[in-house]
C-alpha positions as CSV (number, residue, x, y, z in Angstrom):
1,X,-12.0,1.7,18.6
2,X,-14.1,4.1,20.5
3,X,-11.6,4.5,22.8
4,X,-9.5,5.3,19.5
5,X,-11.4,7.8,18.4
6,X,-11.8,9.7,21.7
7,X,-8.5,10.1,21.9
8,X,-7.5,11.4,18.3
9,X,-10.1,12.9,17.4
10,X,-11.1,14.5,14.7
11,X,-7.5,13.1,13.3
12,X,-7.9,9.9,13.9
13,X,-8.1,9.0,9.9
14,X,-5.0,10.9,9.6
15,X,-2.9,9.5,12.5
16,X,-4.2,5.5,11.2
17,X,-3.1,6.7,7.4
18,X,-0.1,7.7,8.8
19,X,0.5,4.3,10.7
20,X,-0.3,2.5,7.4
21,X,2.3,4.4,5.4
22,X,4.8,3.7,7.8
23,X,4.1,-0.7,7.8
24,X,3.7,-0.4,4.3
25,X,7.0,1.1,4.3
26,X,8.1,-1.8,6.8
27,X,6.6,-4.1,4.5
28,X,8.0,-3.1,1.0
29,X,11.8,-3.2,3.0
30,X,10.8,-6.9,4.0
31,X,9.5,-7.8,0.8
32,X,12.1,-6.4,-1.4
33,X,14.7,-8.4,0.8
34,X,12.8,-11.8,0.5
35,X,12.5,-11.3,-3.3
36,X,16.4,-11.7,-3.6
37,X,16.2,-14.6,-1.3
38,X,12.9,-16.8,-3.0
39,X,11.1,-16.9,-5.8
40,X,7.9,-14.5,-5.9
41,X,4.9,-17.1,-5.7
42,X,5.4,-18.5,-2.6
43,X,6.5,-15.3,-0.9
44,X,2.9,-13.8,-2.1
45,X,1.1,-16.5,-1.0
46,X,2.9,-17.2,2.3
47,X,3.2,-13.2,2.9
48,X,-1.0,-13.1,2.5
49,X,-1.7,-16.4,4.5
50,X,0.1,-15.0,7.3
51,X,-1.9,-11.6,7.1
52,X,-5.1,-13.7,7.5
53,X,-3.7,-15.5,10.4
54,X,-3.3,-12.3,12.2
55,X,-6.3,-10.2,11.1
56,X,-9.1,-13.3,11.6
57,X,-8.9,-13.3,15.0
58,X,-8.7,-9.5,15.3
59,X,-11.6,-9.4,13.4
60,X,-13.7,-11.8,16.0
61,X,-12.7,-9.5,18.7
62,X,-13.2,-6.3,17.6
63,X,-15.3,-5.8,14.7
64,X,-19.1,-4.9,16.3
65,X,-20.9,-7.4,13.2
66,X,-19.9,-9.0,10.3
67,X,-21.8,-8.5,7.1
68,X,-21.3,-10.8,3.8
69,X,-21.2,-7.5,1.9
70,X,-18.6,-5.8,3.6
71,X,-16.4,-8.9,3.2
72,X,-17.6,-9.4,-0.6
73,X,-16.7,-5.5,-0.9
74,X,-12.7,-6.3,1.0
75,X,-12.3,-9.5,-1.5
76,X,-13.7,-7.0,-4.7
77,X,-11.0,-4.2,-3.6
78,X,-7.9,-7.8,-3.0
79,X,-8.8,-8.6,-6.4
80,X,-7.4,-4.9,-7.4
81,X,-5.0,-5.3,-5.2
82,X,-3.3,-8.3,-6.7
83,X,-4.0,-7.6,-10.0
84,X,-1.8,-4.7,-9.2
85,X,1.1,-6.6,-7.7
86,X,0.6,-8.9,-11.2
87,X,1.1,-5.3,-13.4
88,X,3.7,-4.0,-11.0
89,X,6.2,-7.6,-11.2
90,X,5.5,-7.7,-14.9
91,X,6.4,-4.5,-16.0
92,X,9.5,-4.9,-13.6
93,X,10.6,-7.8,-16.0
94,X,10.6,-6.3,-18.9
95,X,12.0,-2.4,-17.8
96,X,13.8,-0.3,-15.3
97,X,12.8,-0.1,-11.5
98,X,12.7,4.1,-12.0
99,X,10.1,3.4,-14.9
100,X,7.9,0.8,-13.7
101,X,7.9,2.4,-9.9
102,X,7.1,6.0,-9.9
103,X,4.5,5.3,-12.7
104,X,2.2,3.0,-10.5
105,X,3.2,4.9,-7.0
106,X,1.9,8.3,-8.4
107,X,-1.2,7.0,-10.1
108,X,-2.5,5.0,-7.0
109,X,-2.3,7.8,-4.7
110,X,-4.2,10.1,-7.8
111,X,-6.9,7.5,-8.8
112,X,-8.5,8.2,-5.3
113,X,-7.2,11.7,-4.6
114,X,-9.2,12.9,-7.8
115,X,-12.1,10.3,-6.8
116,X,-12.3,11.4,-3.1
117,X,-12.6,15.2,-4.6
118,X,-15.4,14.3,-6.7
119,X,-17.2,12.3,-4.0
120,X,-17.3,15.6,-2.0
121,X,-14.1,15.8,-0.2
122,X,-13.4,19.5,0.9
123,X,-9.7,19.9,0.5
124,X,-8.3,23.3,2.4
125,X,-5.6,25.3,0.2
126,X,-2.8,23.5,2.2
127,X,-4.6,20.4,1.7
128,X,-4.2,20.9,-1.9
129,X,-0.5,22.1,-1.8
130,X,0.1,18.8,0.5
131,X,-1.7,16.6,-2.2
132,X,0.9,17.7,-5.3
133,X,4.1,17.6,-3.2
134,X,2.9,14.2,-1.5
135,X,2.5,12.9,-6.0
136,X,6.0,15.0,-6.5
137,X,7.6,13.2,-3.1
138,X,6.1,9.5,-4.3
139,X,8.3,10.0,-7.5
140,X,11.3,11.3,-6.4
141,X,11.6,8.4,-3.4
142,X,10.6,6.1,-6.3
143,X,14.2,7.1,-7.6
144,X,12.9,9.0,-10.6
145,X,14.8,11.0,-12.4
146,X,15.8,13.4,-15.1
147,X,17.4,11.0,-17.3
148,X,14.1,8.6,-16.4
149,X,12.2,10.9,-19.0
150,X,15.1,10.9,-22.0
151,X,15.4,7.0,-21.2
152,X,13.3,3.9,-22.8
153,X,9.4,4.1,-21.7
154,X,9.5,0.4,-21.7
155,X,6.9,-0.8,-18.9
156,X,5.4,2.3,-18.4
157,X,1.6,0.9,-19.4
158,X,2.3,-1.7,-16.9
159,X,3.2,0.7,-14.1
160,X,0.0,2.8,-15.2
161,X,-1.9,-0.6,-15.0
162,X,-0.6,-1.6,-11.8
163,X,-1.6,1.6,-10.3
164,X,-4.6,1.9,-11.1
165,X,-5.0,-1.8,-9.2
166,X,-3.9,0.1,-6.0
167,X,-5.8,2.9,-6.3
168,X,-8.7,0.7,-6.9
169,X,-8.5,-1.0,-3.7
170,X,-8.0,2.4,-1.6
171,X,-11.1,3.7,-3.6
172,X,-13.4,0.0,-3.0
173,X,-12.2,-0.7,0.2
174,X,-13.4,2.8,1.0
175,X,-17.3,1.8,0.6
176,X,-17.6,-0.4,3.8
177,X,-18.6,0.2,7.4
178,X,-16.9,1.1,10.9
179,X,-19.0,-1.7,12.6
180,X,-17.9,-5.0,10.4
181,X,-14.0,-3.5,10.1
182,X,-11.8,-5.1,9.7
183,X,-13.5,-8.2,8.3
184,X,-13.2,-6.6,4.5
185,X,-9.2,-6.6,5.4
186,X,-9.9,-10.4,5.9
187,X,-11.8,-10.7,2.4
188,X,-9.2,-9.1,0.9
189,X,-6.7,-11.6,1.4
190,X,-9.1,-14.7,1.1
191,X,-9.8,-13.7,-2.1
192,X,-6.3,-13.1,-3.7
193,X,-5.0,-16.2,-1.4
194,X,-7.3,-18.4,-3.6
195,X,-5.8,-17.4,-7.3
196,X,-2.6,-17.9,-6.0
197,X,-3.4,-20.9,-5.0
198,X,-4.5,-21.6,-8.4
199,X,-2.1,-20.3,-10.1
200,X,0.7,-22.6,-8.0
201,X,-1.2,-25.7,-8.8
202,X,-1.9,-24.9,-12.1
203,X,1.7,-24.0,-12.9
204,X,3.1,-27.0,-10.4
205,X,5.2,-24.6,-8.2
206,X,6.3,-26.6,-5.4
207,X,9.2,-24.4,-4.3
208,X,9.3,-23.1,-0.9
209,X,10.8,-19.8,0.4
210,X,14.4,-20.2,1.7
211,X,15.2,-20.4,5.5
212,X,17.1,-16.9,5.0
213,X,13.9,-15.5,3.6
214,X,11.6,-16.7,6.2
215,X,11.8,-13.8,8.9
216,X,11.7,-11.2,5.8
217,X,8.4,-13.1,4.4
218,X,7.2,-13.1,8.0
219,X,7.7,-9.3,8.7
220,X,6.1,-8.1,5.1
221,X,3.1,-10.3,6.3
222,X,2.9,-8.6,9.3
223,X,3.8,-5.3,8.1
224,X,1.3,-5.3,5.3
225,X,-2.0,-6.8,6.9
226,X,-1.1,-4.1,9.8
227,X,-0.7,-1.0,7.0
228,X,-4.3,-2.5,5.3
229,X,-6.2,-2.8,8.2
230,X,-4.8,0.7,10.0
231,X,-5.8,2.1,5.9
232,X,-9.3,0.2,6.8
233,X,-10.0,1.9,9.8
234,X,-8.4,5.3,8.9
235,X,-10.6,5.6,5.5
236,X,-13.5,5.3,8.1
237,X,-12.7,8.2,9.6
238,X,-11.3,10.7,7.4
239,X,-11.4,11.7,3.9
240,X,-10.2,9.1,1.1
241,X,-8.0,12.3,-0.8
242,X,-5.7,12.4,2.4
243,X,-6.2,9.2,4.0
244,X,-5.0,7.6,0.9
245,X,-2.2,10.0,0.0
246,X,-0.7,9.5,3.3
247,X,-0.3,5.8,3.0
248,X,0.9,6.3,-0.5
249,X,4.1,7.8,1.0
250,X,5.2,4.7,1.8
251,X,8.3,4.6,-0.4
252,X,10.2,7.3,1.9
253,X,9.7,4.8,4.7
254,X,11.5,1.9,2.6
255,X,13.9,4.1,1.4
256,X,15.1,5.3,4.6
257,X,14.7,2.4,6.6
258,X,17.2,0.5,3.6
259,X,19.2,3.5,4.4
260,X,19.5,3.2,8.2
261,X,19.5,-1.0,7.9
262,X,21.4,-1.9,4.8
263,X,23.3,1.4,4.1
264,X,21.5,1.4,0.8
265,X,23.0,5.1,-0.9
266,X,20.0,7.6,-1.1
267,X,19.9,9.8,-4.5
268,X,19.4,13.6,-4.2
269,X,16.1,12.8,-5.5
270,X,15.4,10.5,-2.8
271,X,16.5,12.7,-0.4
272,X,14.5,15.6,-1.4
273,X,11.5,13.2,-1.8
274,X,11.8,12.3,1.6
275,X,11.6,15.8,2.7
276,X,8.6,16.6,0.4
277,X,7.0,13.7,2.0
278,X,7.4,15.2,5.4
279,X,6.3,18.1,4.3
280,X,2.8,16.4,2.9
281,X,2.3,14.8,6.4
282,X,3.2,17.8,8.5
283,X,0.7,19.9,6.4
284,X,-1.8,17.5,6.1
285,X,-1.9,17.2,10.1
286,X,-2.0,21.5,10.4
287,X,-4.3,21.5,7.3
């Protein structure tokens, strides 16, 4: 990682954020297509096993220690994380997709924009001005609306609720070292891995993600531990306002990628969210 941050640096936080938007945005394409293809238990659980598989060994190789803290902090900061993903899948049961999603994408990127800022994070103007249109762009790729704020607000506490459970994890994640990464991106997958694994026993799921959904569940594993542990090591290095924003912009990945691969029709809104969203990484980068 030395060699890492020679080469980028000082943006190296802002070049890993980056990466992680864009597997997160890999990763929410795969999952939403294994969704409609197996039920959402076993994709979880599968999706995080597989993220363990990959980041465990990467762990033994490059991480300079490993510290029972760090990995207590990475399961503390999963826990938020899958409490989110609980919030997120129940409020999508019981409202629309343009309620449920804008809600929780705009509040996890503010829950540690506003905590970075009063942990010290100096923000330049065009910081600032990529901060709001990066919350703006999150809603509009989201597929938010006019008509989204004259409709039903049914779900909305659950797509405050949810996040706030990903903003929680960019802000705990946050407090553990460069040496022992990316062991807490290994704790926080052991940790949620467990409760699922309670939850399937307690509730006697035995079903078992469809052969069609396989390679979708395998990409959003790989996708997503990748985006985490490139959020790990980028949150080491630059400031949690704009290293966490910048992943947050995943949805203009997913959208454009269902775009490109599914011919999924973009909305004016998504459009001009996706150009917001270039807008907050190209000033972010000058800034």
């Amino acid at each position: 990682m030395e060699l890492l941050n020679s080469l980028y640096a000082p943006k190296v936080g802002i070049f890993l954020a980056f990466l992680s938007s864009i597997f997160w945005g890999v990763g929410g394409f795969c999952a939403g297509q294994a969704s409609r293809r197996a039920a959402l238990l076993p994709i979880l659980t599968l999706d995080i096993f597989i993220g363990i598989c990959v980041v465990t060994p990467l762990s033994f190789l490059v991480a300079d220690s490993f510290t029972l803290k760090d990995f207590l902090i990475g399961g503390f900061a999963g826990l938020f994380g899958i409490g989110g993903a609980g919030f997120l899948y129940a409020g999508m049961q019981k409202a629309t997709y343009v309620t449920v999603i804008p809600a929780s994408g705009v509040v996890s990127a503010l829950v540690p924009v506003v905590w970075g800022v009063f942990s010290g994070d100096n923000l330049s103007f065009l910081h600032i001005v990529a901060v709001v249109v990066g919350l703006v762009s999150i809603a509009l790729t989201s597929g938010v609306t006019l008509q989204t704020f004259t409709g039903s607000l049914n779900g909305l506490k659950e797509g405050i609720l949810a996040g706030l459970g990903f903003g929680g994890f960019f802000v705990v994640i946050e407090n553990t070292s460069k040496d022992t990464e990316p062991w807490a991106s290994v704790g926080s997958r052991v940790f949620p891995l467990f409760i699922l694994l309670f939850i399937l026993r307690l509730t006697r799921n035995s079903q078992k993600p469809s052969k069609t959904a396989i390679p979708y569940v395998l990409g959003s594993g790989l996708a997503n531990v990748t985006a985490s542990t490139c959020f790990l090591f980028a949150v080491n290095r630059g400031m949690l306002s704009i290293t966490s924003l910048l992943s947050a912009l995943y949805p203009a990945i997913t959208v454009l990628i269902a775009h490109f691969l599914i011919s999924e029709k973009m909305t004016k809104s998504q459009i001009f969210g996706v150009g917001a969203a270039i807008f907050s990484m190209a000033s972010i980068a000058i800034g």
